[in-house]
C-alpha positions as CSV (number, residue, x, y, z in Angstrom):
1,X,-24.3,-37.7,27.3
2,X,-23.7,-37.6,31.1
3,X,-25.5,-35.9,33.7
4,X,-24.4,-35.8,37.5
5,X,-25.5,-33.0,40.3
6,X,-24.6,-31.8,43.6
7,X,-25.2,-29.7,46.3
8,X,-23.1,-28.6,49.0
9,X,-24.0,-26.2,52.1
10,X,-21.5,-23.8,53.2
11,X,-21.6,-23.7,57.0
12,X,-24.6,-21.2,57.0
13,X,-26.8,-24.3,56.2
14,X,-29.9,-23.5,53.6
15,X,-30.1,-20.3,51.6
16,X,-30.9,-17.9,53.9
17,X,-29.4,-19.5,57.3
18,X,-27.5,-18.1,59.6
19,X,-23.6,-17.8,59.8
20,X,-21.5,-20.0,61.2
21,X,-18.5,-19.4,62.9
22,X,-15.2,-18.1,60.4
23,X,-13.2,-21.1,62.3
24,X,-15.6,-23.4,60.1
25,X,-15.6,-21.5,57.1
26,X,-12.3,-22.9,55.5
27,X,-13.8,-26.3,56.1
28,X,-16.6,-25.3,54.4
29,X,-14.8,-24.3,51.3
30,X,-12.8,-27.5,51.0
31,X,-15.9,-29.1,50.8
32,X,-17.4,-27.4,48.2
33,X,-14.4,-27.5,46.2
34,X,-14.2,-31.4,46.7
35,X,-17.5,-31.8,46.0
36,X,-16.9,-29.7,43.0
37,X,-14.0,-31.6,41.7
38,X,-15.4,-34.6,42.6
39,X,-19.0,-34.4,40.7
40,X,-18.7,-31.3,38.1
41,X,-14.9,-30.5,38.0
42,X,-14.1,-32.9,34.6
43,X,-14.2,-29.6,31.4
44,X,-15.4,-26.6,34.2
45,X,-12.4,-26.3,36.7
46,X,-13.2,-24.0,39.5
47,X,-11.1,-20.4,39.5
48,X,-8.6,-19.6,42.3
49,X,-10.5,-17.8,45.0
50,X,-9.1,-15.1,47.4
51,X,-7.5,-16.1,50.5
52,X,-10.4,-13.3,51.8
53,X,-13.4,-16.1,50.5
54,X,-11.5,-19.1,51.6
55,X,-11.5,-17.6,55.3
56,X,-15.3,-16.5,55.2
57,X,-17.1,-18.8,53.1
58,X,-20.9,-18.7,53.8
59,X,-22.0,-20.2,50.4
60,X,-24.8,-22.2,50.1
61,X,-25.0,-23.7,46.5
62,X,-25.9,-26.7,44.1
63,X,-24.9,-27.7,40.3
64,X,-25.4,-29.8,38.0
65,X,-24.0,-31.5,34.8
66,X,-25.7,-31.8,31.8
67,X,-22.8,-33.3,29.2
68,X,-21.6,-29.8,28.0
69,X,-23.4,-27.8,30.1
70,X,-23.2,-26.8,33.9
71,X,-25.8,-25.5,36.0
72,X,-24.7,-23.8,39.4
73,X,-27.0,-22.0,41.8
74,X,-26.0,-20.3,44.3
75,X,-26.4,-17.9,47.6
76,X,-23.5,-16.1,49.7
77,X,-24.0,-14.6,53.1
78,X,-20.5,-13.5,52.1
79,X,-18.5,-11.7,49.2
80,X,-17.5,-13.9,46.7
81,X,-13.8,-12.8,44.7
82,X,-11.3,-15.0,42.8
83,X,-7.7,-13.3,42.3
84,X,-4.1,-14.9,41.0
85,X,-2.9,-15.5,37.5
86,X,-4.9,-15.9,34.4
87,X,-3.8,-17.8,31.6
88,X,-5.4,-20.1,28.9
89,X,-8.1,-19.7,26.8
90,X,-11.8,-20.4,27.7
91,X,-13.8,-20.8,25.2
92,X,-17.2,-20.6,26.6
93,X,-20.5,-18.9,26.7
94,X,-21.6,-18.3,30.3
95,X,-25.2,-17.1,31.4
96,X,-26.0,-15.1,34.6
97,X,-29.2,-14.5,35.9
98,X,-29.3,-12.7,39.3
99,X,-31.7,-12.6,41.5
100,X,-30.1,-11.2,44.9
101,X,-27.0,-8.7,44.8
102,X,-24.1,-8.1,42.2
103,X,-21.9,-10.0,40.3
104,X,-19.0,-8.6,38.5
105,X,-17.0,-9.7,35.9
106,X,-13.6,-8.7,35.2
107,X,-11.3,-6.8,37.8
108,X,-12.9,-3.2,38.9
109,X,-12.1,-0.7,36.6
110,X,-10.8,-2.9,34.2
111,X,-11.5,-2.7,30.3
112,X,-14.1,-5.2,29.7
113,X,-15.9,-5.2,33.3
114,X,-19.4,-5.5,33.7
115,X,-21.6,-5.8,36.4
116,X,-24.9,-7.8,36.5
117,X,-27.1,-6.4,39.3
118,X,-30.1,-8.1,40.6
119,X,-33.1,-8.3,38.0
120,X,-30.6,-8.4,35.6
121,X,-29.2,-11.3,33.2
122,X,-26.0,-11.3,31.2
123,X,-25.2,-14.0,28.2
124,X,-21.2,-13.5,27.5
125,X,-19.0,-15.4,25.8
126,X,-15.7,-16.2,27.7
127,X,-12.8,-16.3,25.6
128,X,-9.7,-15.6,28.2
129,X,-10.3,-16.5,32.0
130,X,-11.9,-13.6,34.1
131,X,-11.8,-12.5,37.9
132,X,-15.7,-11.9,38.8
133,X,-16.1,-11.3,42.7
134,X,-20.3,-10.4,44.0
135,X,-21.2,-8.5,46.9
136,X,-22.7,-9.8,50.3
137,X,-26.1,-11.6,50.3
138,X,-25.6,-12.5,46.3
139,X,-28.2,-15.3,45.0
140,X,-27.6,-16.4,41.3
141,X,-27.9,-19.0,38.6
142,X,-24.8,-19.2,36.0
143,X,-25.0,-22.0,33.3
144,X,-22.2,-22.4,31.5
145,X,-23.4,-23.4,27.8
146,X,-21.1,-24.6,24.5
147,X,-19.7,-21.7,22.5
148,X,-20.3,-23.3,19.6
149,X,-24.3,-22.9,19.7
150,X,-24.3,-19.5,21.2
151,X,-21.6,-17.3,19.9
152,X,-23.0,-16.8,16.5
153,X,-26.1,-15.4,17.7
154,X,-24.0,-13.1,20.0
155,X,-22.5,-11.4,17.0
156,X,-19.8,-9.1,17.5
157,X,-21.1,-7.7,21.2
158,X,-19.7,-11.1,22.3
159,X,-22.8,-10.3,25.0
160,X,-26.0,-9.5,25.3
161,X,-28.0,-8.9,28.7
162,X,-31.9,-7.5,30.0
163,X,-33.9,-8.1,32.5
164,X,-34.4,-11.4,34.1
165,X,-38.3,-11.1,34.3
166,X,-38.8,-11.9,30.6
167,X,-40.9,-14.5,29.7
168,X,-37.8,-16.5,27.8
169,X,-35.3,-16.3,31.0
170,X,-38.5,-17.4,33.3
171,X,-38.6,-20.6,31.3
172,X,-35.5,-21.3,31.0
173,X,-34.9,-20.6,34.4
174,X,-37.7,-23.1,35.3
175,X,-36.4,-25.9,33.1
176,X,-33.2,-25.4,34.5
177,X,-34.8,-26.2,38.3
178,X,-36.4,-29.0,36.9
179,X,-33.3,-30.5,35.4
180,X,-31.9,-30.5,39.0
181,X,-35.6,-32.1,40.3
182,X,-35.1,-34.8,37.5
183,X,-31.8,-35.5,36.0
184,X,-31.1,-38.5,38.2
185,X,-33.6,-40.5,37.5
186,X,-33.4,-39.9,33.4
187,X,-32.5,-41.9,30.8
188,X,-29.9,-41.4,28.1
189,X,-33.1,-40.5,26.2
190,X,-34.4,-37.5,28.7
191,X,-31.0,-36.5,29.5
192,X,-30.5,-35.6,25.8
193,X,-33.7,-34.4,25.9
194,X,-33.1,-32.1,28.7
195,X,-29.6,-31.1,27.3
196,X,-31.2,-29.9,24.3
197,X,-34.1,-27.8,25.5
198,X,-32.0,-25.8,27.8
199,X,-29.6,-25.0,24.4
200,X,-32.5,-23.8,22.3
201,X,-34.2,-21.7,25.3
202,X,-30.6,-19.8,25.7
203,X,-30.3,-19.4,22.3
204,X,-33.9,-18.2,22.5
205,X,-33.0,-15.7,24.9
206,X,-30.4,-14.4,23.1
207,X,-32.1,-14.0,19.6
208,X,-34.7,-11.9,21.7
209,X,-32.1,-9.4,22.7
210,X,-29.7,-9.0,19.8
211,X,-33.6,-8.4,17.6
212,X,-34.3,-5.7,19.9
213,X,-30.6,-4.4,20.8
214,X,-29.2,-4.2,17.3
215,X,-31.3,-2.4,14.9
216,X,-28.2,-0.8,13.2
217,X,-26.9,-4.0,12.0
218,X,-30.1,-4.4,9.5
219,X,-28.4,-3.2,6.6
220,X,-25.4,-5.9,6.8
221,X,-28.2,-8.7,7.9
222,X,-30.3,-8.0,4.9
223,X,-27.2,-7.9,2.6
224,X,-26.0,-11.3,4.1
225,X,-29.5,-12.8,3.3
226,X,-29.4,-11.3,0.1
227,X,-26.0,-12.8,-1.0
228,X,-26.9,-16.0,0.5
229,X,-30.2,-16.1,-1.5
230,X,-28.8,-15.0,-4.9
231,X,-26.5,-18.5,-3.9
232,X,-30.0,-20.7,-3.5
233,X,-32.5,-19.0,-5.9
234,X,-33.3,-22.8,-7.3
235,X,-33.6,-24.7,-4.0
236,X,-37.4,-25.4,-3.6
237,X,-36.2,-25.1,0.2
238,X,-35.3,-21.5,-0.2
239,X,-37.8,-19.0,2.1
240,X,-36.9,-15.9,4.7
241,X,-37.4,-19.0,7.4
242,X,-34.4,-21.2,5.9
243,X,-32.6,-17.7,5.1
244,X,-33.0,-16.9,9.1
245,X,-31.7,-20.0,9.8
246,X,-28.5,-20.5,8.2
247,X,-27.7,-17.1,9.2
248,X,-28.2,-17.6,13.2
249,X,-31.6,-14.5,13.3
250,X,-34.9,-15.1,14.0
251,X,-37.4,-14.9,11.5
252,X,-38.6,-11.6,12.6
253,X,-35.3,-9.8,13.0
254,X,-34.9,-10.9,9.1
255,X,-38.4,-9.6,8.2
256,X,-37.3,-6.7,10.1
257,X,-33.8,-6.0,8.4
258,X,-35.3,-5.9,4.7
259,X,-38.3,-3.9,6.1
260,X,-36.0,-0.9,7.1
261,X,-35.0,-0.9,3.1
262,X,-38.9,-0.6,1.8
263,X,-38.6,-4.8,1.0
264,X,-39.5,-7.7,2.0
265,X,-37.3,-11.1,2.2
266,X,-40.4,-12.9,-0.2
267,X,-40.5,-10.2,-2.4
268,X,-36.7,-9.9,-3.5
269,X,-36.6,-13.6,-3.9
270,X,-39.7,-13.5,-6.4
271,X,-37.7,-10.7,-8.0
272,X,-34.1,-12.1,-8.2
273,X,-36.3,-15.4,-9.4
274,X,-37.4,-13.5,-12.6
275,X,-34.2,-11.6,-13.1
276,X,-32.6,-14.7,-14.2
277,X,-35.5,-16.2,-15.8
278,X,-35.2,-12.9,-17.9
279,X,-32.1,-13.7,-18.7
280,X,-32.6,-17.5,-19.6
281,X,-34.7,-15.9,-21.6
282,X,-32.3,-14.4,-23.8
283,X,-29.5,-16.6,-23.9
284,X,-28.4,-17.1,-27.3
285,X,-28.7,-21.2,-27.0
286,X,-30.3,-24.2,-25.2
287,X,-33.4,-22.0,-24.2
288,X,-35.6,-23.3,-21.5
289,X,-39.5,-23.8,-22.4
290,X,-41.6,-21.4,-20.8
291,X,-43.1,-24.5,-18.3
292,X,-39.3,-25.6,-17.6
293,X,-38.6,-21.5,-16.5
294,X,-41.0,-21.5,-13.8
295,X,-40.4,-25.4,-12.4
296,X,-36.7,-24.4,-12.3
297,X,-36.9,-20.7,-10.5
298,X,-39.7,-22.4,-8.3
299,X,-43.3,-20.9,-9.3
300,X,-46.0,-22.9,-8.8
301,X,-46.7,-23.4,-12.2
302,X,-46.7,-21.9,-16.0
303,X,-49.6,-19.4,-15.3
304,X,-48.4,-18.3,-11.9
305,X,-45.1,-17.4,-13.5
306,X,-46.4,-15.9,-16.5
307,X,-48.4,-13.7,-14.5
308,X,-45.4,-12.4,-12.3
309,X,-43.5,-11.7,-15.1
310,X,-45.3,-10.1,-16.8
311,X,-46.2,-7.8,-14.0
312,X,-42.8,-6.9,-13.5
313,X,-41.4,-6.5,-17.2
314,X,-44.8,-5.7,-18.9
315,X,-44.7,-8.7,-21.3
316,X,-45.1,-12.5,-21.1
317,X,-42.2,-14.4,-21.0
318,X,-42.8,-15.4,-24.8
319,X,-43.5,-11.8,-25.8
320,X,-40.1,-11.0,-24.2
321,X,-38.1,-13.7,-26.1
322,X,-39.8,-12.5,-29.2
323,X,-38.9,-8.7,-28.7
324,X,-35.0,-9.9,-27.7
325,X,-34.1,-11.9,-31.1
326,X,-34.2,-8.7,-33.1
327,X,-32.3,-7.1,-30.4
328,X,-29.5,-9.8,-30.7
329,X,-29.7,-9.9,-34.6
330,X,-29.2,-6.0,-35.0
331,X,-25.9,-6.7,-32.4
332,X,-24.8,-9.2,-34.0
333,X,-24.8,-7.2,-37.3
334,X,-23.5,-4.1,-35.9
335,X,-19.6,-2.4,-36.7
């Protein structure tokens, strides 16, 4: 794990500064893309800017590296715009929060384009290069984050966004500052540390806004937990909290999911649990003990289990065994 920062000054000095002459602006740039290239550039290769932002660059700005992820901050007395050819792929999840201004990704008018306007945050996964250009007097952070971690929580919006006031983007706004405040004097320990806390507050971010953006998607959620359950019903670890992780949700958006169908994630395990308890019951050879039912479908013990089933079928688990032989015998004998 690597981390590495810098912070160049366009030629309005600090955030906020006055401009400098245009004859001092092109120098300006060429600084900040060397400094770029120089300290961040190795996996997040600056885009081709237009000749327009070349000529008047009054940027003030500072980034970071931490291994996979970049933090930039940034302020422009002047319009910001990239133009030319795009090509490749980019496979990345990028994170906006502005503060000041407008940024804009995607040409104007373009499918796809969407503006992020100040009090505003936008988590987007990148998978083709995109023009973004932001008005006069822009401030804004942008982390660029591993797709990997953030795309499955993303779902098939490929973004989310909301306001940048929320209690999650506040802290991981602030850890992000800090991370500049600290990361040269970390060890490989703290940098790893650091790398990792800034994954699980954007993914906390996002989980926020896809539970409160994407109620329609409950039914498939709950169905996806369902399937996924019926595949675990005799792991011990099996619980609407290991359910909500494997499938990328928070706990609540599961809870929330089965709620909208009358159920509950506990209860449909407990049910599924004695569905095929039933059945073991039943099976015409190598029948499980009554004590050997509930340690393999996971009840506490013999009593607790006797109790559900019974509450659910009406009978004990012995009475039910009973009642089935005769049912099998007159089968059997049938024709």
């Amino acid at each position: 794990m690597t981390s590495t920062g810098v912070e160049t000054d366009g030629p309005g000095g600090a955030v906020g500064g006055d401009s400098a002459a245009p004859d001092t602006a092109p120098r300006a740039f060429d600084a900040f893309r060397s400094g770029w290239e120089t300290e961040i550039g190795d996996g997040f290769p600056l885009p081709t800017f237009s000749a327009a932002t070349t000529r008047d660059f009054r940027v003030t700005s500072r980034a970071t590296k931490v291994g996979d992820v970049a933090i930039t901050d940034l302020h422009g007395d002047s319009a910001i715009r990239t133009e030319g050819p795009l090509n490749g792929v980019e496979d990345q999840v990028r994170m906006y929060v502005v503060q000041r201004g407008s940024w804009t990704l995607g040409a104007p008018l373009a499918r796809g384009e969407q503006t992020v306007r100040a009090g505003q945050f936008l988590i987007r996964h990148i998978g083709r290069p995109l023009h973004f250009e932001t008005v006069p007097d822009t401030t804004a952070k942008v982390l660029v984050l591993p797709a990997a971690m953030l795309t499955p929580l993303l779902g098939a919006r490929q973004s989310v966004s909301g306001p940048a006031d929320s209690a999650e983007v506040r802290l991981l706004v602030a850890h992000s500052n800090m991370i500049y405040e600290t990361v040269a004097d970390l060890g490989p320990a703290g940098v790893q540390a650091a790398h990792n806390t800034l994954i699980e507050l954007a993914k906390s971010v996002a989980r926020c806004r896809v539970d409160d953006a994407e109620p329609q998607l409950a039914p498939a959620l709950a169905q996806a937990a369902k399937d996924l359950a019926d595949s675990h019903l005799a792991d011990p670890e099996l619980s609407g909290t290991m359910l909500a992780r494997e499938l990328n949700v928070s706990v609540r958006n599961l809870q929330r999911a089965f709620a909208a169908a009358g159920e509950s994630v506990t209860a449909y395990i407990r049910q599924r649990r004695l569905e095929e308890a039933r059945l073991a019951l039943t099976a015409p050879s190598g029948r499980l003990s009554v004590s050997e039912l509930a340690a393999h479908w996971q009840f506490a013990d013999s009593s607790h289990f006797i109790r559900a089933f019974k509450k659910h079928y009406g009978r004990t688990p012995t009475e039910y065994a009973r009642s089935a032989v005769p049912a099998r015998n007159r089968a059997g004998t049938g024709g």
